[in-house]
C-alpha positions in Angstrom: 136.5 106.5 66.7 135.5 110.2 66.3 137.3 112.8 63.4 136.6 115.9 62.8 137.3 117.6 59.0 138.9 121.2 59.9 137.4 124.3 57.9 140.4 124.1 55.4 139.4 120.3 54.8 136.1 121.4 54.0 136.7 124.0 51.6 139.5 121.7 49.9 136.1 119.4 49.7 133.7 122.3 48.4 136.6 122.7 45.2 136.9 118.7 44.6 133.2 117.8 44.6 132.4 119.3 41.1 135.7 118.6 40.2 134.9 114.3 40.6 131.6 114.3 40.0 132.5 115.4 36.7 135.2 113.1 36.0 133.1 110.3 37.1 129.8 111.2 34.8 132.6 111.3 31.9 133.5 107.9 33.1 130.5 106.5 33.2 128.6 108.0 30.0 129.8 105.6 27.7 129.1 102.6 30.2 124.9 102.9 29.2 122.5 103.6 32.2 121.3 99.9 32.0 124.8 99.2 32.8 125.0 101.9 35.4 121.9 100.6 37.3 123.3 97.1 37.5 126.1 98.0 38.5 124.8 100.2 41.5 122.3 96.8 42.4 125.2 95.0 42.3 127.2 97.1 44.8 124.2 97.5 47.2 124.1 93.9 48.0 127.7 93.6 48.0 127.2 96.2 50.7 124.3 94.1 52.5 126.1 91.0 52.6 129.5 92.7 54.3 127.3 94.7 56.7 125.5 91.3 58.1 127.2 88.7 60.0 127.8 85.3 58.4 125.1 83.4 59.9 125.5 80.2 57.0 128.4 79.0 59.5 
């Protein structure tokens, strides 16, 4: 499956970008960068082991 974002959809994308990236550093600051690091490893395998077929079946 194929989508396309329209010109209005990007633009509405261009104003929330700054917008979240800023709520989510404010989110985060108080979570450590230790934490922050572990927490993006974590999510990276999470995201390997979905991707690959379960071959322990």
């Amino acid at each position: 499956m194929q989508g396309q974002i329209t010109p209005a959809g990007e633009q509405l994308c261009d104003r929330l970008n700054p917008v979240l990236e800023e709520l989510h550093r404010k989110q985060f600051e108080r979570f450590g960068e230790q934490n922050t690091q572990q927490l993006i490893t974590l999510l990276e395998q999470l995201r390997t082991v979905i991707k690959e077929p379960d071959d322990a079946k």
